[in-house]
C-alpha positions, 0 to 999 in steps of 0.5 A: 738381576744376577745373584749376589748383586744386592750387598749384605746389610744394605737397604734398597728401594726397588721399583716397578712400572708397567704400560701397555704395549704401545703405549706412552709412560703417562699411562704406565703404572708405578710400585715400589717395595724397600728390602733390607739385605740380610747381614750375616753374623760376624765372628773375631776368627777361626783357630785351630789346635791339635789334640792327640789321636790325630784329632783337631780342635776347631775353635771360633770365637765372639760370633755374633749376628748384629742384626737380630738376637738370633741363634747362630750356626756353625758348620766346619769343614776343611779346603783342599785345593780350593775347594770346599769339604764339609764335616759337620751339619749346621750344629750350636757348638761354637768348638768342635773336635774332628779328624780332618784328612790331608787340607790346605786349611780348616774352615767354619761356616758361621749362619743366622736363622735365615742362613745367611753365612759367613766363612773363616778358615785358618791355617792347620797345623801339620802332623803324621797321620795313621797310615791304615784303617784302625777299625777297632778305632773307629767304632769306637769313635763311630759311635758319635753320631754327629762326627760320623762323616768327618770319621767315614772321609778322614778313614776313606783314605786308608780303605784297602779291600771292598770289606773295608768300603763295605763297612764305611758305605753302610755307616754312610748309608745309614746316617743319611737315612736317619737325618732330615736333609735340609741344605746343609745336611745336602752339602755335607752328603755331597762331600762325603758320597764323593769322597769315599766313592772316589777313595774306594775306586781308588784304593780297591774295586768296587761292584756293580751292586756297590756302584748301584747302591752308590747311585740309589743312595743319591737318589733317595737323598736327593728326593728326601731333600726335595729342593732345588741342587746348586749348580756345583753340587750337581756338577760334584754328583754327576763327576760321582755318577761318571765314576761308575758308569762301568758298573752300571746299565745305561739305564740305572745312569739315564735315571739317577741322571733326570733325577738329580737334574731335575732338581737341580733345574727347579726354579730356573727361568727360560734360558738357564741351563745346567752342566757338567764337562769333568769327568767321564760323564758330560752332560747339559740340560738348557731350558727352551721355549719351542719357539727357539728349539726348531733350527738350533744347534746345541752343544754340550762337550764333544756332542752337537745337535742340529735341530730341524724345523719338522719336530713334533713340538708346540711353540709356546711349550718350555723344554728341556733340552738333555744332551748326555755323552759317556762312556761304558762298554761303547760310546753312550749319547742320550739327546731327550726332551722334557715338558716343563712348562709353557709361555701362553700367559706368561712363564709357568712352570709344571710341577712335573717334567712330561716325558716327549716322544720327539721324531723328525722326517728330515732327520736330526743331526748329531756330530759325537766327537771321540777317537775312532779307527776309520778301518772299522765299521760302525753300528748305531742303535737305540735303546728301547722303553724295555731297556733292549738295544734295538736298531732303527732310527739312527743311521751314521752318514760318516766316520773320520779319527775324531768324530761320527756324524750321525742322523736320527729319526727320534730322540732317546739314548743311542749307542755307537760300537764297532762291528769290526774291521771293514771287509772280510777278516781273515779265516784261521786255520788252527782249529781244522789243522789241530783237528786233523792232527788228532783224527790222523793219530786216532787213525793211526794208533788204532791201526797200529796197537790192533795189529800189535795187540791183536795176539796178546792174551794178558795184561803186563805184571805191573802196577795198575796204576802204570795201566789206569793212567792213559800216557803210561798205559800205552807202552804195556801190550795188553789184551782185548787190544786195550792200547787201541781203546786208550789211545783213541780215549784220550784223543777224542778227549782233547778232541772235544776239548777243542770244539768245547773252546771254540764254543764258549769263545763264540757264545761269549766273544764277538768271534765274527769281528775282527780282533788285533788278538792282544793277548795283554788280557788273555789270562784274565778274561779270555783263559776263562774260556778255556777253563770252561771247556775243560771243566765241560769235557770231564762229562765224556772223560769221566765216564770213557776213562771209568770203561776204560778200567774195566777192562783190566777185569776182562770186562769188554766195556770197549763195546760200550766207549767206542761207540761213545768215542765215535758219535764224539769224534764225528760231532766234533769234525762237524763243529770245528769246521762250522766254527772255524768258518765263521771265526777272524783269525784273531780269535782261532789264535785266541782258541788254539792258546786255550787248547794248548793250555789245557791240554796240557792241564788235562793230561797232567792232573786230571788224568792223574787224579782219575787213575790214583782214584780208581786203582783202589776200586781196580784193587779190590776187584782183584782181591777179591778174585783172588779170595775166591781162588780165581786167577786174576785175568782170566778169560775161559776157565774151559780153556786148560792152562799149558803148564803148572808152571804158570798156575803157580806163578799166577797164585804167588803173584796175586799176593802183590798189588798188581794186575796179571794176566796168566798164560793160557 
């Protein structure tokens, strides 16, 4: 008999008979039992008036149940767009005073004892609501403990940052704990999780740990509740579910997902199913006996599976069959089975679903239908009981633009991801053009500066600065061939920069697969890269450049960063190379517009930075030479000075900050 037949207020006589198969109605056996229907209580209407602080009053009048002397209930609420949203628990308060969001019209649910209901609504009259989350206002009105749903969804709207969500979804989260969930308490948490998650992805960006707690939440509410979920409140909190699937693991979504579908399947007879095709998330749970699984086909959206006749179940088990599909980072399908009673003496039901480990020899047939590139190769794997994606089991026989047609071996979740473009991508030739560039400069410069410098036995009267800061200091002629070491510091720098790059592109991107190079999410996701790797060369440049200034002191650090230099030049020869082999092109375009950037980044900031610093240490060092009557500069002092000329000028330039080497 399908719900709703019997009419509220009736008595029916209904009536029985039995016979043993086979045999003819005189020996059948008859028994009858008369029900009166419950009537629920009637009520004269529901008005509603406005009050100030865009509050409304919502008023019902003579309600009375007429078949017994019972208490009557009242719940309010509003409807938008035909749908219904509850504000309150069941309450005995016949007037209510409550923010109601943007509605169509306010309603009131009006039970008995036995929650036998009926629903008024009425029209609301229109007004201009606060345009921004008040929060002053609203702990002041948060502290009415019973109004703080319809306060936490009339605020949801105006939720602008994840502080403003925060502080909703922790009220929230606390009423909840604190009150016993019967079915109306459920309604009422059903309406108001989906209303501020859905306002809160809207308005702002939620969390993974936001969007796992949204999902805990409904999980301790659900199991606080205990009873069995109408269809439409499970369809409301799997649309809920959907929402976050990006910010959760595939696990944390298969388990809220049993969660809540085992309740809402609990009573439901042999052939009653569940289901949900809104959202992002698509899901079917039916109830089978063993007996009709085996060469079946079921269906939930854009997801077939074809059962064969070699599964591993018993006939006279009841199952429940899972199809899940959605979306995260691939394309996600789970197809499971659950224990949830047997047909041997009749229907029973277990108290618990059984987990089933379910594997078929012949295989099992699924069609998954999405947008597919048939230029890409395509991976199938499963995920295993230590929640690790793990190959096996699961082969795809084809892909065509809308659909993948797969086989498996068992049943779990599955993942379907690209690996790419068929065949072999194209190799970039960036990197090693980049590199050879830089090694040829290195070249060059070192032969060039040794062969001009090789004669020059003091450093120019300029400021330390000119000399600390790399691109400044290569046009001074300076002793020890100082130009030589500069130059090759600076571009063995970049030069281990770019092989930094392409490192922390190949540890965090698929490198090896082939890329269109959209550089559409290149500043977000893709420059952290680059970021990375520069902040990582400061360990060799720090060092080399701090060398480097000493030699303004006739210090031969050089000894010591050359070497350095050498050992990084060499690593990185080998390392682009090897990189560059096995990187697409896509992603060699991705790694040089890092470079490039940071490049640019280095030289102009840093290096800055690094010489303002250490022209104080270079400063000091100097006066204190100065103090102790020695000439900054130099080198023998049993070398005897050519003129008393130049012993002069070096003393009366030593006043000023500068570096200068005297003539010998």
């Amino acid at each position: 008999m399908p719900e709703d037949t019997l009419v509220a207020g009736q008595s029916y006589v209904i009536t029985c008979s039995v016979k043993a198969k086979g045999a003819d109605d005189s020996t059948s056996a008859t028994s009858t039992v008369s029900v009166v229907v419950n009537a629920p209580p009637t009520c004269d209407g529901l008005s509603v008036e406005y009050e100030n602080q865009n509050k409304y009053l919502l008023t019902t009048s003579n309600c009375v149940d007429t078949d017994s002397d019972s208490y009557v209930f009242y719940q309010y609420g509003y409807i938008k767009n035909n749908k219904y949203y509850w504000l309150t628990r069941l309450t005995f308060d016949y007037s209510y005073k409550l923010r109601i969001p943007q509605a169509d019209s306010a309603i009131v649910r009006v039970c008995d004892e036995l929650l036998s209901c009926t629903t008024y609504e009425a029209s609301m009259p229109q007004k201009n609501r606060l345009l921004s989350l008040n929060l002053t206002e609203y702990n002041q009105e948060i502290t009415d403990f019973d109004s703080i749903p319809s306060i936490i969804i009339y605020y949801s709207d105006f939720i602008e940052t994840l502080e403003d969500f925060s502080i909703l979804f922790n009220d929230h989260t606390t009423y909840f704990e604190s009150i016993f969930i019967d079915e109306n308490a459920f309604d009422l948490f059903v309406v108001t999780h989906s209303i501020l998650i859905a306002n809160a992805l809207n308005l702002t960006e939620l969390n993974s740990t936001y969007a796992l707690a949204a999902i805990d939440l409904i999980i301790y509410v659900a199991d606080a509740y205990g009873d069995s979920i109408s269809d439409s409140n499970f369809e409301e909190l799997v649309v809920i579910v959907g929402s976050l699937t990006d910010l959760l693991e595939t696990q944390e979504v298969n388990n809220v997902l049993d969660v809540i579908s085992t309740y809402a399947m609990k009573g439901k007879i042999v052939g009653k199913s569940i289901s949900n095709d809104v959202g992002n998330l698509k899901y079917l749970r039916e109830r089978w006996p063993g007996s009709s699984i085996l060469n079946s086909t079921f269906a939930a959206d854009n997801l077939t599976v074809t059962l064969p006749n070699d599964l591993n179940i018993e006939i006279l088990t009841v199952y429940d069959i899972i199809l899940a599909k959605y979306v995260q980072d691939d394309a996600i399908f789970e197809i499971t089975f659950k224990a949830t009673g047997s047909i041997a003496n009749g229907l029973s039901l277990y108290g618990e679903p059984l987990e089933q480990s379910i594997n078929s020899t012949s295989g099992i047939e699924v069609e998954y239908y999405d947008s597919f590139d048939t230029g890409d190769d395509y991976e199938c794997v499963y995920l295993d009981d230590n929640n690790t994606w793990q190959e096996g089991g699961c082969s795809i026989d084809s892909v065509s633009s809308d659909s993948v047609k797969l086989t498996l071996e068992h049943l779990t979740t599955f993942s379907i991801s690209s690996t790419g473009s068929k065949g072999n991508c194209d190799t970039g030739s960036g990197p090693i053009a980049t590199m050879c560039v830089l090694i040829f400069l290195i070249i060059v410069a070192t032969i060039i500066f040794t062969i001009v410098d090789k004669s020059i036995e003091k450093f120019p009267s300029v400021h330390e600065i000119l000399l600390l800061y790399p691109l400044t200091s290569l046009f001074y002629k300076q002793a020890l061939t100082r130009r030589t070491v500069i130059a090759i510091q600076i571009l063995t720098s970049e030069l281990w920069m770019l092989t930094l790059i392409g490192a922390f592109h190949h540890h965090w991107d698929n490198t090896n697969d082939d890329t269109d190079n959209n550089f559409d999410d290149f500043y977000g996701r893709q420059l952290r890269r680059g970021a990375a790797g520069w902040a990582l060369t400061q360990l060799f440049t720090i060092p080399v450049f701090i060398l480097n200034a000493f030699m303004l002191n006739s210090k031969k650090t050089h000894y010591i960063s050359l070497p350095i230099c050498a050992f990084f030049i060499v690593g990185s020869f080998i390392g682009i190379i090897v990189m560059t082999v096995n990187y697409c092109k896509g992603w060699t375009e991705y790694w040089i517009s890092n470079w490039l950037i940071f490049f640019f980044l280095d030289l102009l900031t840093l290096e800055v930075i690094y010489a303002l610093i250490l022209s104080l240490f270079i400063k000091s060092a100097v006066q204190e030479s100065v103090s102790k009557g020695k000439p900054v500069g130099t080198f023998d002092e049993n070398v005897p000075r050519t003129s008393r000329r130049n012993e002069s000028e070096s003393y009366s330039n030593s006043e000023y900050d500068i570096i200068y080497q005297p003539d010998r």
